[in-house]
Each structure stands twice: as structure tokens, then as C-alpha cells.
C-alpha positions in Angstrom: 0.0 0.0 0.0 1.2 3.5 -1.1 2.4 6.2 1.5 -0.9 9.3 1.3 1.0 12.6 0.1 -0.6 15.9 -0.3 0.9 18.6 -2.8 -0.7 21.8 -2.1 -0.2 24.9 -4.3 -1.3 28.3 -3.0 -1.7 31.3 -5.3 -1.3 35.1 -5.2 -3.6 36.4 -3.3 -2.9 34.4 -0.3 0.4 35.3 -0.6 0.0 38.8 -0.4 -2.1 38.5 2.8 0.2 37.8 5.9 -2.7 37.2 8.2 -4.3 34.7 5.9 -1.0 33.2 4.4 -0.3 32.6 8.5 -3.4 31.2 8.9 -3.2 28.9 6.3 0.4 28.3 6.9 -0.8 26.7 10.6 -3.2 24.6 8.6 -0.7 22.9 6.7 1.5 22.6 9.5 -0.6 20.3 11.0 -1.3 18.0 8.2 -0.1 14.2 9.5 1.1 12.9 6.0 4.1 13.6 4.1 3.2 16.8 2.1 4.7 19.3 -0.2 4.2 22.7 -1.1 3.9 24.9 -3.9 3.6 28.3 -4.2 2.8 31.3 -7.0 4.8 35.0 -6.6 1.4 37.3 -5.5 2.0 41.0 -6.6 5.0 41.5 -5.0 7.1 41.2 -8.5 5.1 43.3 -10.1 5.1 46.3 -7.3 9.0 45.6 -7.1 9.2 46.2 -10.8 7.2 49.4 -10.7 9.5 50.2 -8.5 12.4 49.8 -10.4 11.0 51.2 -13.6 10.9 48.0 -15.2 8.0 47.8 -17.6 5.9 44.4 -17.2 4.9 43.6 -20.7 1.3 40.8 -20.9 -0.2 39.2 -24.1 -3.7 37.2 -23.4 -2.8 37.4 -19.6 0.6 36.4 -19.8 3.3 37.8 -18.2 6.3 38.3 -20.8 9.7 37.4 -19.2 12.4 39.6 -20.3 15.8 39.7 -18.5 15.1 42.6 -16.1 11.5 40.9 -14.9 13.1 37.6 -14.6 16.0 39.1 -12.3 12.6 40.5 -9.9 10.9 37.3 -10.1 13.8 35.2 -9.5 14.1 37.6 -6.3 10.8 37.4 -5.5 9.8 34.1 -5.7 12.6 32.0 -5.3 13.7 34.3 -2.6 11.6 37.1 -0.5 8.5 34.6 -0.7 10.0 31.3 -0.4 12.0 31.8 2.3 9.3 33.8 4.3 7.3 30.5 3.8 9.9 28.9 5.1 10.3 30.4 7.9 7.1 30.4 9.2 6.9 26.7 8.5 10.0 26.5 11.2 8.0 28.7 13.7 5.1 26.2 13.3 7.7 22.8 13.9 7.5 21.8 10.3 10.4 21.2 8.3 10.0 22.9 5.6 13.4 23.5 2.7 13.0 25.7 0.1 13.5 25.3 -2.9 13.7 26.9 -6.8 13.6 23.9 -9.9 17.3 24.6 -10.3 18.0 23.5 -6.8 19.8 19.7 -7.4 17.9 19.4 -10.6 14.9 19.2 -8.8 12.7 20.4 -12.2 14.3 21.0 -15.4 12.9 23.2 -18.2 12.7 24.1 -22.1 11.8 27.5 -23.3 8.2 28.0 -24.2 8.5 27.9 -28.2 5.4 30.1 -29.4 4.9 30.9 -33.4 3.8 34.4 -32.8 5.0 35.2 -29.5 8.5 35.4 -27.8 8.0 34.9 -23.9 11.4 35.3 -22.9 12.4 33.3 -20.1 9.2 31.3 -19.7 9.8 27.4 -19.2 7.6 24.8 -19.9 7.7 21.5 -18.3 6.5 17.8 -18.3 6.4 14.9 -16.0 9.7 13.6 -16.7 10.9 17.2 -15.7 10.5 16.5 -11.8 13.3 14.8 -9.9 11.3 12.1 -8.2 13.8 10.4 -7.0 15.5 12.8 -5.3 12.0 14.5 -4.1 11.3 10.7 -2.3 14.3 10.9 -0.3 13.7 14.0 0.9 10.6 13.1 1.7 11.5 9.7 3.5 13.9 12.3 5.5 11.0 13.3 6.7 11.5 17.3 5.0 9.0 19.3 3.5 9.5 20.2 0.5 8.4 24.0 -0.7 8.4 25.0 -4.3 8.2 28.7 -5.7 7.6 29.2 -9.7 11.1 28.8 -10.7 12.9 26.7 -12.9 16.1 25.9 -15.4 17.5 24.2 -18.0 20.2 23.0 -17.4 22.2 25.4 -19.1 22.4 28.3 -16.8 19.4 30.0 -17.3 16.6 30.4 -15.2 12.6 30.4 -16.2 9.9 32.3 -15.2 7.1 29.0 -14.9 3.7 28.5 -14.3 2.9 26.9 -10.5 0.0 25.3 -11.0 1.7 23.0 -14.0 4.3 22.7 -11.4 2.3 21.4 -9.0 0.6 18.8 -11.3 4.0 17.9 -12.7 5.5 16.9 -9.7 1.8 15.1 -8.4 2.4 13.0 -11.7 6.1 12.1 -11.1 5.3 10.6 -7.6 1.8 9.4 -8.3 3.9 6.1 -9.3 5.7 6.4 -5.1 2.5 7.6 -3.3 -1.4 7.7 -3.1 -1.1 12.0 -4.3 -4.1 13.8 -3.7 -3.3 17.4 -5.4 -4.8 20.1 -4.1 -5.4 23.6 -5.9 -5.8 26.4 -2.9 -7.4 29.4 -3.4 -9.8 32.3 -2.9 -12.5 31.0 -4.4 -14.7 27.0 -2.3 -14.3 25.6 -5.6 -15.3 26.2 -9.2 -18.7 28.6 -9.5 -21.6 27.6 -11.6 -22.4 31.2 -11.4 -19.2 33.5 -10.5 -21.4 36.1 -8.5 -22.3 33.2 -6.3 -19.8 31.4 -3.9 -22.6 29.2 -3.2 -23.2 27.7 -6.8 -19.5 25.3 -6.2 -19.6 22.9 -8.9 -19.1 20.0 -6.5 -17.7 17.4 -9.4 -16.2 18.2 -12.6 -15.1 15.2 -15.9 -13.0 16.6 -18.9 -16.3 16.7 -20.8 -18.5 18.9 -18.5 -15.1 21.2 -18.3 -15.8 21.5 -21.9 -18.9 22.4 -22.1 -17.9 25.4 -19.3 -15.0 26.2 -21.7 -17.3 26.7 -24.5 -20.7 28.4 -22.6 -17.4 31.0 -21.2 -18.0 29.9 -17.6 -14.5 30.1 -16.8 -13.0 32.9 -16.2 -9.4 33.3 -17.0 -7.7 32.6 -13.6 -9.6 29.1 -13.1 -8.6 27.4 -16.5 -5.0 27.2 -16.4 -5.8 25.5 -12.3 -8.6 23.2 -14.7 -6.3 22.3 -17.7 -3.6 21.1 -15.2 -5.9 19.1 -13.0 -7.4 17.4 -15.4 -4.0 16.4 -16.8 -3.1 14.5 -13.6 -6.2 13.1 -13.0 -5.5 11.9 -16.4 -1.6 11.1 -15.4 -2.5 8.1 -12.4 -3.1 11.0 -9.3 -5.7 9.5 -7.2 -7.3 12.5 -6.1 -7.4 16.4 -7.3 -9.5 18.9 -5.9 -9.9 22.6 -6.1 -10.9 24.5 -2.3 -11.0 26.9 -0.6 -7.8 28.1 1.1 -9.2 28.3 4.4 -10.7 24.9 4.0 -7.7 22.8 3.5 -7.9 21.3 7.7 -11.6 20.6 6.8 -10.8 19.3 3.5 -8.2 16.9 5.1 -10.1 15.5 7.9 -13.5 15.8 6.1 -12.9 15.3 2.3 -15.8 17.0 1.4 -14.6 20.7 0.1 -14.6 22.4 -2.9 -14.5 21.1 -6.8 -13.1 17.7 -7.0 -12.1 16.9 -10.6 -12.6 13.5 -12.1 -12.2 11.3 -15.4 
């Protein structure tokens, strides 16, 4: 029988909340099982690079990664907001290490190859990306992993890359060690029927009844990148994936009964 392990990404606006990121943060500390963690960067890149006069350049909602923005995000993420997680993590008695994808090898990436548009330092990555076998032995040494949204390739350069596809990725690689239950954290309990609505959560959700969402334009912007990955490791063998509510991740885990849970 497979060891249970929870891989947890948190998002943005948690992030820039220190009471509810602390809140949370005790949440997760408690959580029995072996566990990792994965975070997004918030706003703080993008108020750092207002700062610094460094224009931040989007195309369909996409941050564009040139080498001045992925100097502030390699700061920000792989840094100021790792190691702040971190830390907090020690305060509550977990042992958490932080990490960025370059880190060991821990995730390698390629540059995102686009026909009409250059993103600069943006990597994408696969399953066979993820270090698995050097993620189980820190997690049979009993660590914690935490993940911010950075990777490499390999040859020197670092990428700007996409945390909920991290998260998924890395649920994938070990689905084959553990029984992975992935969940997506955020501000929403789960996907809405009706935006305007948090009651209206969509309690189940199958490739085909994301598609019909997709096509009525259900789906705001911010929720499909969480769906598309998801769905891809329900699809790659990890036994359970759900999308809650941040502040419901102790209910979730003793109840199993929050948010969206996503299925074949």
C-alpha cells in the first residue's frame, strides 16, 4: 500500500495576505502525512518592478519574461516569498526546505517555443521534468518540500514557470511512489456555476462537462490554467485532485468534502 501525500499549491492572493497566508500556513503545519508545497509570486514582483521602472509587458494574460522581470521574479519568488514561507513553517515545527527547480535538478525546463510570440524566459515542463527520485528521499527524511515558480534548463538559465503546472507535474512524477491527492488552494470554495455566487460550487467536474464550461465562457481566466492542469493529472494516475477553498484545507483533510473535486 502506497504512502498518502498531499501537494498543495497556494496562489497570489494568499500570498500577499500575511494574516491569511499565516493562517493557512498553521493549517498545513498540522497535516499528519508527508506533504509538499507549492507556491505562485502574489504582486509583490510586479510592485517591485514598478518600482524599479521596469515595464511588465502581458499578451492574453501572460506575463512576458524579459531579463530585467526575470531578475525581480527570481528575487521574489525563489527568494523574499520562499524563504518567508519557510520560515514560518520553522515557527510552526515543520520542516519545511525551500527550494527553486534549479536547486539539485529538482525540475528542469525548455523555453516556451510560441509561433507568434517570444516569452522570454518562460519554461515549460513535463512529467519527466521532476526529480522524483531525489524528491522521495527528501521526503523519506521526513522534510518538507516548498516549491516557488522557478525553474532551469540545465544550461544556466533560469525560467519564469507556471505553479499550478508545477504542481501537477510533480503530483504526476510521484503518483507512481504515493497515493497523491493534489490540491489547488485558493480564494474562491471551488469552481462557481455562477461567478457572482460562492454558493453555486460545482461539487464534481469530468474533462467533458469542463468543456462544455469552456465553450458556454464559464470560466474565467484565472480558473482554467488550475482546470487544464488538473485534469492532466487526473488523467496522469493522481488518485485524487481537488480545487478549495484556502481556508478549508484542515476541513478538507479531515473531512474530504470541500470544494471542486475533478474526475475522469
Amino acid at each position: 500500500m502506497k504512502n498518502k501525500l498531499y501537494i498543495i499549491k497556494i496562489g497570489g492572493a494568499l500570498i500577499d495576505d500575511e494574516e491569511l497566508l499565516n493562517e493557512f500556513l498553521e493549517q498545513f503545519s498540522e497535516i499528519k502525512e508527508k506533504k509538499i508545497l507549492v507556491h505562485g509570486g502574489g504582486k509583490l514582483a510586479t510592485t517591485l518592478a514598478d518600482k524599479l521602472g521596469v515595464e511588465q509587458k502581458m499578451v492574453n494574460g501572460r506575463r512576458i519574461t524579459d531579463k530585467d522581470t526575470l531578475d525581480i521574479v527570481a528575487m521574489v519568488y525563489a527568494g523574499g516569498i520562499n524563504k518567508n514561507i519557510v520560515a514560518k513553517l520553522q515557527q510552526k515545527k515543520c520542516k519545511a526546505i525551500g527550494f527553486s527547480g534549479a536547486d539539485a535538478n529538482l525540475i528542469k525546463a525548455t523555453k516556451r517555443e510560441h509561433a507568434e510570440i517570444d516569452f522570454g524566459f518562460v519554461g515549460d515542463i513535463e512529467k519527466k521534468s521532476v526529480n522524483k527520485k531525489l524528491i522521495s528521499k527528501l521526503i523519506k527524511l521526513k522534510l518538507v518540500p516548498v516549491f516557488s515558480a522557478i525553474t532551469h534548463d540545465k544550461k544556466g538559465n533560469l525560467f519564469n514557470t507556471n505553479a499550478d503546472t508545477i504542481a501537477s507535474m510533480i503530483a504526476q512524477a510521484l503518483s507512481s511512489k504515493y497515493d497523491v491527492e493534489l490540491l489547488y488552494c485558493f480564494d474562491k470554495s471551488g469552481v462557481l456555476e455562477d461567478v457572482e455566487n460562492p454558493e453555486s460550487v460545482i461539487k464534481n467536474i469530468s474533462e467533458g462537462e469542463f468543456s462544455v464550461l469552456k465553450n458556454e465562457g464559464k470560466l474565467h481566466k484565472g480558473i482554467l490554467p488550475k482546470l487544464e492542469n488538473a485534469l492532466g493529472a487526473v488523467k496522469n494516475n493522481v488518485n485524487k485532485v481537488f480545487l478549495i477553498k484556502e481556508t478549508e484545507l484542515k476541513n478538507h483533510i479531515e473531512n474530504h468534502h470541500a470544494g471542486t473535486e475533478i474526475c475522469l
